[in-house]
VMD Tcl script that draws the C-alpha trace (Angstrom):
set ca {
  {-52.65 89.34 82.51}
  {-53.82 90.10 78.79}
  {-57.56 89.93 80.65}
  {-56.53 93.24 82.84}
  {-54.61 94.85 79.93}
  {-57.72 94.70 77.83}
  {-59.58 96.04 81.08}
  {-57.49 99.13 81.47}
  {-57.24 99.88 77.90}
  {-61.06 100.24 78.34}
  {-61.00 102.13 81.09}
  {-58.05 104.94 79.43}
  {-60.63 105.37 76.47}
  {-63.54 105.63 78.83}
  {-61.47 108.71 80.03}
  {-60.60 109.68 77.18}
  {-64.41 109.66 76.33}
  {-65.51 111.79 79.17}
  {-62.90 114.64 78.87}
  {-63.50 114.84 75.68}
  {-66.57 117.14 76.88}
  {-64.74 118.99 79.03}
  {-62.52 119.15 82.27}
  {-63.90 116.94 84.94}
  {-62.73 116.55 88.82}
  {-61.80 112.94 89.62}
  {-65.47 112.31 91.42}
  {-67.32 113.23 87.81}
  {-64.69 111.47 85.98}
  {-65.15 108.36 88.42}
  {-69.01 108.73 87.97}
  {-69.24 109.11 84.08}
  {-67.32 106.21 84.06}
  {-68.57 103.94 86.47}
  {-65.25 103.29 87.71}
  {-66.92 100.80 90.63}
  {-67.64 98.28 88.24}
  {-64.02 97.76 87.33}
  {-62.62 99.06 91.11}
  {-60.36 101.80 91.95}
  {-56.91 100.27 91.32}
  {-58.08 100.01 87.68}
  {-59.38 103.47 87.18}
  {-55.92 104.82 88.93}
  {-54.20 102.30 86.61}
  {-55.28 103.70 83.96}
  {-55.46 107.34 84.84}
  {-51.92 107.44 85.70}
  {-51.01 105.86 82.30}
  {-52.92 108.33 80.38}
  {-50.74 110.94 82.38}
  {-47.94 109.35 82.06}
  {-48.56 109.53 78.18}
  {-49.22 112.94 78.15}
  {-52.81 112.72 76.72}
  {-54.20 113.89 80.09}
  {-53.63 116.66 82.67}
  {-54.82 117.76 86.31}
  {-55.27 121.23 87.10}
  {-56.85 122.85 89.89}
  {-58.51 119.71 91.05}
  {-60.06 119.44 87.41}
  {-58.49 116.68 84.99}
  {-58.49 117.09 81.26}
  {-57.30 116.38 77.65}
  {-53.93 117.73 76.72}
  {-54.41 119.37 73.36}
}
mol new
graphics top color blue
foreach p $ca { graphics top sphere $p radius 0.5 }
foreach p [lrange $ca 0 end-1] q [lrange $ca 1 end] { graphics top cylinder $p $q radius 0.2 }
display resetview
């Protein structure tokens, strides 16, 4: 379990690393961040906890960082 923790927590600051240029749809944030190397529950994993968290938002299709 502490193996996929570590995994996600990767992933959130991956995200966090892309929007930080910018708002991004979900297929640029998935590219940028090469989300098939870790698969797709992952990446949702830790794109809802982000949200969840309120350090990331969707609008209009485009996701970015809450300021």
């Amino acid at each position: 379990m502490m193996f996929s923790l570590n995994k996600i927590a990767k992933m959130e600051e991956k995200i966090r690393r892309v929007l930080g240029s910018g708002a991004k749809t979900e297929r640029e944030l998935k590219q940028k961040t090469n989300y098939t190397r870790v698969g797709i529950w992952l990446f949702d994993t830790a794109l809802r906890n982000l949200t969840k968290a309120g350090e990331i938002t969707q609008k209009n299709k485009s996701w970015s960082l809450v300021k």
